[in-house]
PASEBA-1860 file (N, C-alpha, C; in nm, 3 decimals):
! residues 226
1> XXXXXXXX> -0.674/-1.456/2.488/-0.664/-1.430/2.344/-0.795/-1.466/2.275 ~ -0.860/-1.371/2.175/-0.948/-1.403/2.117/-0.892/-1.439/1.991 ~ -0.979/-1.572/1.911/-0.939/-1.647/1.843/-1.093/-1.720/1.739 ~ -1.140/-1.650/1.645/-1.251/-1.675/1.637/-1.288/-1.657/1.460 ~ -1.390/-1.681/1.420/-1.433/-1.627/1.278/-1.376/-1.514/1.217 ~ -1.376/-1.417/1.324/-1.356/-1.235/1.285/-1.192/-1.240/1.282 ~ -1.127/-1.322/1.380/-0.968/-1.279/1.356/-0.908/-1.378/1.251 ~ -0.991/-1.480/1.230/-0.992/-1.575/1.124/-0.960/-1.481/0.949
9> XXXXXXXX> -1.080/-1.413/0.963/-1.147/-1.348/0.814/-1.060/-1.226/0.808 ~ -1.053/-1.163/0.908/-0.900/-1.042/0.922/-0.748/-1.085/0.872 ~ -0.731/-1.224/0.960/-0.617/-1.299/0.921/-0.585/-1.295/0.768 ~ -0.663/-1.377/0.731/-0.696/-1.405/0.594/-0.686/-1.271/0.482 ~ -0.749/-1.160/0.539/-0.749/-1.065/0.452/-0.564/-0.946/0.406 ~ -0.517/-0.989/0.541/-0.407/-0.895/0.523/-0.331/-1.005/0.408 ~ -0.319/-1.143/0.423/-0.258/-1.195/0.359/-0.271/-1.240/0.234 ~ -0.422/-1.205/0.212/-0.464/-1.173/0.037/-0.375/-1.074/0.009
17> XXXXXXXX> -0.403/-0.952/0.094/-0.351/-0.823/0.032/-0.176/-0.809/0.017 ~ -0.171/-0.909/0.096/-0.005/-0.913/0.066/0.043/-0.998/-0.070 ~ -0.055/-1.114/-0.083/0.004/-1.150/-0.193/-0.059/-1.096/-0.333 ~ -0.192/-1.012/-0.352/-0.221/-0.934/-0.445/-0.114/-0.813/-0.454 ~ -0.063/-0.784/-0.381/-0.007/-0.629/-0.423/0.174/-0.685/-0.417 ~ 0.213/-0.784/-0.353/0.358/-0.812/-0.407/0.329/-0.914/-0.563 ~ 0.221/-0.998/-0.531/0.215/-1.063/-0.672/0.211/-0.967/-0.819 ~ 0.091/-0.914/-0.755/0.111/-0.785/-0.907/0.212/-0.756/-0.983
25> XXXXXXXX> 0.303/-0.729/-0.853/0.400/-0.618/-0.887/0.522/-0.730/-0.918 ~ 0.556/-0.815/-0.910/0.639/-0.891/-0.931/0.683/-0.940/-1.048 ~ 0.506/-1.007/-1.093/0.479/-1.094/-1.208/0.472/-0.984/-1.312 ~ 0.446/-0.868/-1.310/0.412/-0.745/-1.421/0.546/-0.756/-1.494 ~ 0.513/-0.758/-1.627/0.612/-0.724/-1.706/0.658/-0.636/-1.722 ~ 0.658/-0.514/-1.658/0.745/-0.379/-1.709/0.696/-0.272/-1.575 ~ 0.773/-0.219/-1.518/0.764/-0.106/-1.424/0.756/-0.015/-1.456 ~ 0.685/0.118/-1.394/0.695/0.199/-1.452/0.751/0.309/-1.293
33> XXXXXXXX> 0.841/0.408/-1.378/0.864/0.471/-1.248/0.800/0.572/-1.149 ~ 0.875/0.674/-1.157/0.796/0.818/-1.123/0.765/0.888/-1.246 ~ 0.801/0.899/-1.304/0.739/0.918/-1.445/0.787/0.856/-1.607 ~ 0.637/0.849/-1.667/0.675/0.777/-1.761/0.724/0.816/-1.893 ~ 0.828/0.791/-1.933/0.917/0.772/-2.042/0.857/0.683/-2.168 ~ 0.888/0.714/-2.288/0.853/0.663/-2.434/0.848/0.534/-2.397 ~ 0.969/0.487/-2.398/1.017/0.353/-2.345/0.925/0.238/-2.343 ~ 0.814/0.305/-2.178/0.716/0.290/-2.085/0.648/0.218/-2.171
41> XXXXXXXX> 0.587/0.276/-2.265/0.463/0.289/-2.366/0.501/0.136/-2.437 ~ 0.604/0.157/-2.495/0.665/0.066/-2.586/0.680/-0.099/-2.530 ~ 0.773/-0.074/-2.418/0.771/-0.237/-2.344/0.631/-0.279/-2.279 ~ 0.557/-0.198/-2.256/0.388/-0.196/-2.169/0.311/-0.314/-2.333 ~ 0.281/-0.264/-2.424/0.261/-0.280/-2.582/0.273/-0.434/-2.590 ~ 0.402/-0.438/-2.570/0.477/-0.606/-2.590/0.357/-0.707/-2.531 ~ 0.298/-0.685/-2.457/0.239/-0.759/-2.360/0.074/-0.713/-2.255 ~ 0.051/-0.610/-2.363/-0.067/-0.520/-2.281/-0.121/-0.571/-2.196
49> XXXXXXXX> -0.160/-0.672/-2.245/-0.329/-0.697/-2.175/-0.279/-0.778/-2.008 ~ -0.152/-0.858/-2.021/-0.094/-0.930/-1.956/-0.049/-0.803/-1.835 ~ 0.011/-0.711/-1.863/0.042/-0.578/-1.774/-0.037/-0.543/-1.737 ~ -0.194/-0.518/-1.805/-0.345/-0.478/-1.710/-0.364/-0.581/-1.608 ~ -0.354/-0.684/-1.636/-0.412/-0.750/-1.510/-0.299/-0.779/-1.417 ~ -0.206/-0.784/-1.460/-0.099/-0.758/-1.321/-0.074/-0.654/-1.222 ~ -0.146/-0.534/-1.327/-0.183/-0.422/-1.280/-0.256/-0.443/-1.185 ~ -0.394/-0.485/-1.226/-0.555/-0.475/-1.110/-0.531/-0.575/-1.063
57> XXXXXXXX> -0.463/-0.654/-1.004/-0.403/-0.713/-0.879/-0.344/-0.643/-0.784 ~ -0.198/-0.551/-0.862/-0.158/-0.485/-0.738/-0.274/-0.395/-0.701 ~ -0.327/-0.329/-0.764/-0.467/-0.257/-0.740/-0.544/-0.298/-0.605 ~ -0.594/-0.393/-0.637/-0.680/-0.431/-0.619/-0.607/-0.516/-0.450 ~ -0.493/-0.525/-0.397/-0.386/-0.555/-0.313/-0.394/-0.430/-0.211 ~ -0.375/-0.303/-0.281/-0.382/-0.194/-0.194/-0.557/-0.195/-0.148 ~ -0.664/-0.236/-0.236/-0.808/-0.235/-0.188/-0.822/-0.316/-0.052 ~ -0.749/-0.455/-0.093/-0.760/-0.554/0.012/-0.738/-0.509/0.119
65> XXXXXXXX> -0.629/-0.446/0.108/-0.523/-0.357/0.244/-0.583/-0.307/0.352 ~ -0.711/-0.246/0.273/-0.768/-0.175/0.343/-0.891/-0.214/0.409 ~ -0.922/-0.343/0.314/-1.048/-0.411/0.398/-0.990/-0.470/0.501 ~ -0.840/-0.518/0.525/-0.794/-0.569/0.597/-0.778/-0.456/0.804 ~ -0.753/-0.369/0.735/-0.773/-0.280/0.832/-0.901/-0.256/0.877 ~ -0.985/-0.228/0.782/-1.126/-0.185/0.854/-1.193/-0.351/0.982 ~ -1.100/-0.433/0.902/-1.171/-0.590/0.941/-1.092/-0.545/1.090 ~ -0.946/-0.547/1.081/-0.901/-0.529/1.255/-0.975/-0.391/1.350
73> XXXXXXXX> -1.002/-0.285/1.248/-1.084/-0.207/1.307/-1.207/-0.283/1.390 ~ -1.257/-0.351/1.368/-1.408/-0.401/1.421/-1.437/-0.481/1.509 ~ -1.267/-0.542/1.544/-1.257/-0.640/1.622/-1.148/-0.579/1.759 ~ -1.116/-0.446/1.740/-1.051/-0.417/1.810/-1.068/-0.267/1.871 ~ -1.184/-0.164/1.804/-1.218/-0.071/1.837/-1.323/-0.064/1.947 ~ -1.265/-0.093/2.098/-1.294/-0.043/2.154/-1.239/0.005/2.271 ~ -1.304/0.073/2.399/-1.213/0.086/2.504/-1.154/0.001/2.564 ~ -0.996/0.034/2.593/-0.930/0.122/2.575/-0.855/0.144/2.468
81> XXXXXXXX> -0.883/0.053/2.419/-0.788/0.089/2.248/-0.837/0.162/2.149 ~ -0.970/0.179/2.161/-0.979/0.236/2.034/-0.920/0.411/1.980 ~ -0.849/0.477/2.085/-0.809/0.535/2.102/-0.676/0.583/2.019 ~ -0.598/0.479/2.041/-0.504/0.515/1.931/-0.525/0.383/1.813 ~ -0.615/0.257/1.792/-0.644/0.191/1.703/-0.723/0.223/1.634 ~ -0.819/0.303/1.609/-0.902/0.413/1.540/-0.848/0.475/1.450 ~ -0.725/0.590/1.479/-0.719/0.687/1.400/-0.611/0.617/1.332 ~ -0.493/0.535/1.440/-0.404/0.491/1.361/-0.433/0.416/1.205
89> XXXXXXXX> -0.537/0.316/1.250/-0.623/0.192/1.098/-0.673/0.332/1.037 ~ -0.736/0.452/1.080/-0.804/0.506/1.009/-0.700/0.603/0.901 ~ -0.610/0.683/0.921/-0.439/0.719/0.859/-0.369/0.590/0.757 ~ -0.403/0.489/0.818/-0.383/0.384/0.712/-0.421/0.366/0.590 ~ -0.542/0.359/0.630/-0.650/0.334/0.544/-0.661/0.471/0.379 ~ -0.640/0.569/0.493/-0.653/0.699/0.412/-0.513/0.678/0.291 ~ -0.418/0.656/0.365/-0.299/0.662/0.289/-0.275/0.535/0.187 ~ -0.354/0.454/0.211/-0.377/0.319/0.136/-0.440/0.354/-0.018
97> XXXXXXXX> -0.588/0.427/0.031/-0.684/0.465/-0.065/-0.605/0.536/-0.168 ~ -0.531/0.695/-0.095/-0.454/0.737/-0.140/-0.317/0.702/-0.284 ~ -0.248/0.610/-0.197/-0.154/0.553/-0.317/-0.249/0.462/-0.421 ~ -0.329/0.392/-0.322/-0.415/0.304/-0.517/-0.492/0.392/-0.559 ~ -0.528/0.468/-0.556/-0.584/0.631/-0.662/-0.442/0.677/-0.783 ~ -0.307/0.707/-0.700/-0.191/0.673/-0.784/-0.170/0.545/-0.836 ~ -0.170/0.488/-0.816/-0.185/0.353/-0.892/-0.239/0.329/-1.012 ~ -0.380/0.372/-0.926/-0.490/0.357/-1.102/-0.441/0.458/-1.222
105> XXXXXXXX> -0.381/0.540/-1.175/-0.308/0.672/-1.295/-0.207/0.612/-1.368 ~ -0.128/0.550/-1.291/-0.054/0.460/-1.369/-0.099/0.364/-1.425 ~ -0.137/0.264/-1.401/-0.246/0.164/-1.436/-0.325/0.242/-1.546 ~ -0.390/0.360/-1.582/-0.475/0.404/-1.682/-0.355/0.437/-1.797 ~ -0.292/0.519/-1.769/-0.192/0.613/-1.853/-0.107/0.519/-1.902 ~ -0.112/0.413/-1.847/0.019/0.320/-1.938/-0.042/0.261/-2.011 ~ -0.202/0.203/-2.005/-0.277/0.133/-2.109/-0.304/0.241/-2.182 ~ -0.318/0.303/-2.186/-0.403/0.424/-2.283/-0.310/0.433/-2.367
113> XXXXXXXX> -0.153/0.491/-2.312/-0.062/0.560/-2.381/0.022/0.495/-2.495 ~ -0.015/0.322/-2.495/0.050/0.222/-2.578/-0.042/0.261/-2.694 ~ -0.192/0.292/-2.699/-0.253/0.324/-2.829/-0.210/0.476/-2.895 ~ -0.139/0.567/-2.793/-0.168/0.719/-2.831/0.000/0.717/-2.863 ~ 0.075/0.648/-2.896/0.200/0.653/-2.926/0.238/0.602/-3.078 ~ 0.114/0.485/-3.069/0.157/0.431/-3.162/0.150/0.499/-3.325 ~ 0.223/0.472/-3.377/0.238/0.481/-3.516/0.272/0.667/-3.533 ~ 0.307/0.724/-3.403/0.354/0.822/-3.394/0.529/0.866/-3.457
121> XXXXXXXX> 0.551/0.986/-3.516/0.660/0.997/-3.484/0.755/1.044/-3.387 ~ 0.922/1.108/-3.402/0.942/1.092/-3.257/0.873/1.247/-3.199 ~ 0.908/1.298/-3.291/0.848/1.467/-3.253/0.705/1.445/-3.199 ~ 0.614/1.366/-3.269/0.448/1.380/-3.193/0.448/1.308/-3.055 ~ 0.560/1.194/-3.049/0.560/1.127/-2.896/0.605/1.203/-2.823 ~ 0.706/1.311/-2.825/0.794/1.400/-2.724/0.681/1.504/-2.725 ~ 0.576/1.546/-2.791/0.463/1.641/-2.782/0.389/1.570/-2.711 ~ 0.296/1.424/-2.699/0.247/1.341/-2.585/0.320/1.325/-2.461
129> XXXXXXXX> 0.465/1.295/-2.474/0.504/1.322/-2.310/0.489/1.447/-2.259 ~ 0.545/1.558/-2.307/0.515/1.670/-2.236/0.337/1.730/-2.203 ~ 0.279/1.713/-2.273/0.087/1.702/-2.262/0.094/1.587/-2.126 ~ 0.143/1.494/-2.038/0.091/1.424/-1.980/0.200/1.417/-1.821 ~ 0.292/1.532/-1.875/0.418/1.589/-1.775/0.312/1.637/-1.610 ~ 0.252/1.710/-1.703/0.194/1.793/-1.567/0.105/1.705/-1.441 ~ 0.040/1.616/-1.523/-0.038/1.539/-1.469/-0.003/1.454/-1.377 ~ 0.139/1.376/-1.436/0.242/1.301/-1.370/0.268/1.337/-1.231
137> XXXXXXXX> 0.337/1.465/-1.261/0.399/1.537/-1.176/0.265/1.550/-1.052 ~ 0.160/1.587/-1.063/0.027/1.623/-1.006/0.033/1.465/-0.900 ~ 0.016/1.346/-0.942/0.049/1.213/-0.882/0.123/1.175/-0.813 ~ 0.244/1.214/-0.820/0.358/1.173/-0.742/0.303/1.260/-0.640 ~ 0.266/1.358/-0.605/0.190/1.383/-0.464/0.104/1.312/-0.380 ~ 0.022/1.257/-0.481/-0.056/1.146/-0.417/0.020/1.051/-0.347 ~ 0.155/0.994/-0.422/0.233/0.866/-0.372/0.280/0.908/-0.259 ~ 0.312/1.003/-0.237/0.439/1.052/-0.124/0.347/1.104/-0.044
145> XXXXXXXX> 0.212/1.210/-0.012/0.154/1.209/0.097/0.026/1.048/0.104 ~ 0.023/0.980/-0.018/-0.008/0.812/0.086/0.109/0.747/0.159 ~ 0.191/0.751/0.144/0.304/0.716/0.270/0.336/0.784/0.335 ~ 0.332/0.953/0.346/0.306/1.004/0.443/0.193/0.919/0.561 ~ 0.078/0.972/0.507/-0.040/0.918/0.597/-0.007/0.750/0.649 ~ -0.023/0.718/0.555/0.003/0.511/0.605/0.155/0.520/0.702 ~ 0.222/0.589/0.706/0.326/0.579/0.808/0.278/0.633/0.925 ~ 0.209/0.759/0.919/0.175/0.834/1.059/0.056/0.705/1.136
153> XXXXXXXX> 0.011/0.683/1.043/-0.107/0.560/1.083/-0.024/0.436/1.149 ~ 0.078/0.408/1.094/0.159/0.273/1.178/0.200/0.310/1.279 ~ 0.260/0.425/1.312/0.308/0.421/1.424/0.209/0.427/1.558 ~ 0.088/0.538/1.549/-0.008/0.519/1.587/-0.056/0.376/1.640 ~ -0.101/0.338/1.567/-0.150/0.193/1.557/-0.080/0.099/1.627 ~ 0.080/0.090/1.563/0.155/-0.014/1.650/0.187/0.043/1.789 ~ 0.154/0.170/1.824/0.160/0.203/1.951/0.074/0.166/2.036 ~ -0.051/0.175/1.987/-0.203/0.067/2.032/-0.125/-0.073/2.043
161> XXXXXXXX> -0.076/-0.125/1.995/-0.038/-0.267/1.999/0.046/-0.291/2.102 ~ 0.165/-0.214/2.096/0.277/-0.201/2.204/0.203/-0.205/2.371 ~ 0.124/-0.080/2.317/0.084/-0.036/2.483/-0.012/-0.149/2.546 ~ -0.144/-0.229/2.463/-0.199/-0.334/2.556/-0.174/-0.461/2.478 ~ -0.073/-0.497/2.414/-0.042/-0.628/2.365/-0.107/-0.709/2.284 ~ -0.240/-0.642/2.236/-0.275/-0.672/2.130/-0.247/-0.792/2.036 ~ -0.140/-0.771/1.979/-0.011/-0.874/1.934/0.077/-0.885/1.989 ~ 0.160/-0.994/1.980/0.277/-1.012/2.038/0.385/-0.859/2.011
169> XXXXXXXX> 0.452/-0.831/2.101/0.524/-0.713/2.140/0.567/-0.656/1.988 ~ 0.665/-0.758/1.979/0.793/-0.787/1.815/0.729/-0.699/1.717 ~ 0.549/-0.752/1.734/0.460/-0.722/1.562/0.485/-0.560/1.595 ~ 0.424/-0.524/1.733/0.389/-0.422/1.738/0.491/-0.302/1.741 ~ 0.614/-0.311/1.761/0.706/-0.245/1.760/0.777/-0.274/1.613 ~ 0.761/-0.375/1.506/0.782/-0.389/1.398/0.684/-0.272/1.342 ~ 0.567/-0.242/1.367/0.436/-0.154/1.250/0.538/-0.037/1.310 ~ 0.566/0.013/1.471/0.605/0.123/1.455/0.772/0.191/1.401
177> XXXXXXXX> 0.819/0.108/1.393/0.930/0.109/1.310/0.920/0.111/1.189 ~ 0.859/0.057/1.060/0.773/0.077/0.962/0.724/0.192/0.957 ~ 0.647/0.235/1.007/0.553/0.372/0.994/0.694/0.502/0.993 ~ 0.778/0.462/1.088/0.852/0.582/1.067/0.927/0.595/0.991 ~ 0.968/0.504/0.916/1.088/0.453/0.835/1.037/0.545/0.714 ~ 0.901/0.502/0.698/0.807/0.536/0.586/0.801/0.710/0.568 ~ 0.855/0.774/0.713/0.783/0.851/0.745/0.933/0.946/0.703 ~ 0.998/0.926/0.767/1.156/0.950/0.744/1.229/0.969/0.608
185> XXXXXXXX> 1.173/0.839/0.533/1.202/0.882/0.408/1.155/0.962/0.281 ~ 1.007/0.996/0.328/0.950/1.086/0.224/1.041/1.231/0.316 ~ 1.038/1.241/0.405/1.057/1.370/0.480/1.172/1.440/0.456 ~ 1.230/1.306/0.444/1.404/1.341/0.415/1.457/1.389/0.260 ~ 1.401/1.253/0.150/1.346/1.210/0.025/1.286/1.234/-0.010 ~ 1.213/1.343/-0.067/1.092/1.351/-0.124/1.052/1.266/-0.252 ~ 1.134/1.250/-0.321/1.092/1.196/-0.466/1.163/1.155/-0.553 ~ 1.168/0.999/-0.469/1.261/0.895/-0.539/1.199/0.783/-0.502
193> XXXXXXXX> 1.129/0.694/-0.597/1.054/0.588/-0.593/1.144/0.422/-0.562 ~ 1.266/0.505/-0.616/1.360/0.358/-0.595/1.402/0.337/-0.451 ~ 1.412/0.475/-0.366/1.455/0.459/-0.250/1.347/0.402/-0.161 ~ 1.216/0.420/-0.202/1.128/0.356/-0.129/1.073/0.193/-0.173 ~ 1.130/0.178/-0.263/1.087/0.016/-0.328/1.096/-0.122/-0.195 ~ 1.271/-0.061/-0.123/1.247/-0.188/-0.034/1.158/-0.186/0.084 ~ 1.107/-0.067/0.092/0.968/-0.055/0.213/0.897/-0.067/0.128 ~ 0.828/-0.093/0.042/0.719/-0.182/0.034/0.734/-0.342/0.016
201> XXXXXXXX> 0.819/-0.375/-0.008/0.856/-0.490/0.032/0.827/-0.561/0.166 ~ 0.918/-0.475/0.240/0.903/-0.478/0.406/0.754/-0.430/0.469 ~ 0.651/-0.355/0.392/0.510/-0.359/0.422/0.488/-0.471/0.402 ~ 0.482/-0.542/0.258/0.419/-0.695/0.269/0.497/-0.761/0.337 ~ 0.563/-0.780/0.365/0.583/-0.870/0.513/0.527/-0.845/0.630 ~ 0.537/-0.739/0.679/0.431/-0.665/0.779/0.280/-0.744/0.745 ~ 0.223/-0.723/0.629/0.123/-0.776/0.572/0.097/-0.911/0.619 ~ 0.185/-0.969/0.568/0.192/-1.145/0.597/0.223/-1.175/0.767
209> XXXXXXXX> 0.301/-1.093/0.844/0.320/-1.122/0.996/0.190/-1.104/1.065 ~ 0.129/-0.984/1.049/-0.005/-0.965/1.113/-0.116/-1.080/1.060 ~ -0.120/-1.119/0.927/-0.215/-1.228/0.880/-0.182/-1.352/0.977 ~ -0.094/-1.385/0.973/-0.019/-1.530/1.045/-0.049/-1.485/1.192 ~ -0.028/-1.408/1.249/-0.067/-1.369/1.380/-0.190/-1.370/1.429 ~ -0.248/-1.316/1.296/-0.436/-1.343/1.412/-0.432/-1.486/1.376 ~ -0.405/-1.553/1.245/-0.463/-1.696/1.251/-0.396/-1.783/1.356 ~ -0.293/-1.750/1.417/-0.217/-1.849/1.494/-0.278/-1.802/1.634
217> XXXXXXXX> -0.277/-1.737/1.637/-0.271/-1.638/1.828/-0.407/-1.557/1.842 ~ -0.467/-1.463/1.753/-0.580/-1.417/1.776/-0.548/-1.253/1.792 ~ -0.628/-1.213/1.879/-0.596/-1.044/1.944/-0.614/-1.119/2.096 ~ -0.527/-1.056/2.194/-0.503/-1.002/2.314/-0.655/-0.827/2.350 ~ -0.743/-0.936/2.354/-0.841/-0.795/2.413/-0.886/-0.792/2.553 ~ -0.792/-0.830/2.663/-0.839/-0.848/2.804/-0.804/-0.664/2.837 ~ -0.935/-0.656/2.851/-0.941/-0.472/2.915/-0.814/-0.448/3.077 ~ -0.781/-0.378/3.075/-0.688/-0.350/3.185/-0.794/-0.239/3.293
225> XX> -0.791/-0.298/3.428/-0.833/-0.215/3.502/-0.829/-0.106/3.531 ~ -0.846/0.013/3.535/-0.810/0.174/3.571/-0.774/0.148/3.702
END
């Protein structure tokens, strides 16, 4: 088992990103769904500035995410793994970038929209929701093919893990169970944000198991003979 600075600073990183992107989202005062409603605008208001930065945490959680991957990328891309640990971190990564690009839309449109409501009546606010319908709608693509991708990427990946042990077995057959779950439910589901709430949950844990894993145990990189 390697056990060193690099699986140290990897360690470390998934488990920032787990607690930036469940903290965010926890501590935020107001959710917003698949699309946003008057409502949105109104409870966001109560508390603006406090909702931005709970915001660019979870933000900034999905960024980590991904440094966290590129970090196991570097310590683990090579033969024979890099094979399916490559594209798998690399599908991750994509689908990571992906949803915090949706993110920031939300994150923009809910700060913005607390000034462009206000002192409106109801007729000019129901003329602002529909002006910002299309756009919405345009996003929720983003959300659903980034969990597309970040699922096709876990399974991948935890199949790299499975096959030379990498991590202990459990982790690795946990990412690929995850990835499909992920994968299953947009496929099945297309577009229902509530049905996917408790998988991201169950990502940050994923998040936090792999962090605790390199710091305790390391990576398993003993090459297997042909």
């Amino acid at each position: 088992m390697v056990k060193d600075f690099e699986t140290k600073f990897t360690g470390w990183a998934f488990i920032v990103a787990a607690l930036l992107l469940w903290g965010g989202w926890a501590l935020s005062s107001h959710h917003v769904g698949e699309y946003f409603v008057a409502s949105d605008f109104t409870a966001i208001g109560e508390n603006v500035w406090y909702w931005i930065w709970m915001y660019r945490f979870h933000i900034f959680g999905w960024v980590t995410m991904a440094i966290s991957m590129f970090a196991f990328v570097s310590i683990t891309a090579k033969k024979p793994y890099r094979v399916l640990i490559l594209p798998g971190a690399g599908m991750v990564i994509v689908g990571t970038f992906t949803i915090a690009i949706a993110a920031a839309y939300y994150y923009n449109y809910g700060a913005w929209g607390v000034g462009q409501i206000a002192g409106k009546s109801a007729e000019e606010i129901e003329l602002f929701m529909n002006d910002i319908l299309y756009t919405n709608q345009y996003v929720t693509c983003f959300v659903r093919f980034g969990r597309i991708f970040s699922g096709v990427g876990l399974v991948l990946l935890g199949a790299g893990l499975v096959k030379w042990n990498i991590v202990a077995k459990w982790l690795g057959w946990f990412t690929i169970l995850l990835g499909l779950a992920a994968v299953g439910v947009i496929i099945s589901i297309p577009d229902n944000f509530e049905i996917y709430k408790p998988l991201f949950h169950v990502k940050v844990i994923w998040l936090v198991a792999m962090g605790v894993m390199l710091l305790k145990q390391g990576v398993n990189l003993k090459e297997e003979k042909s």
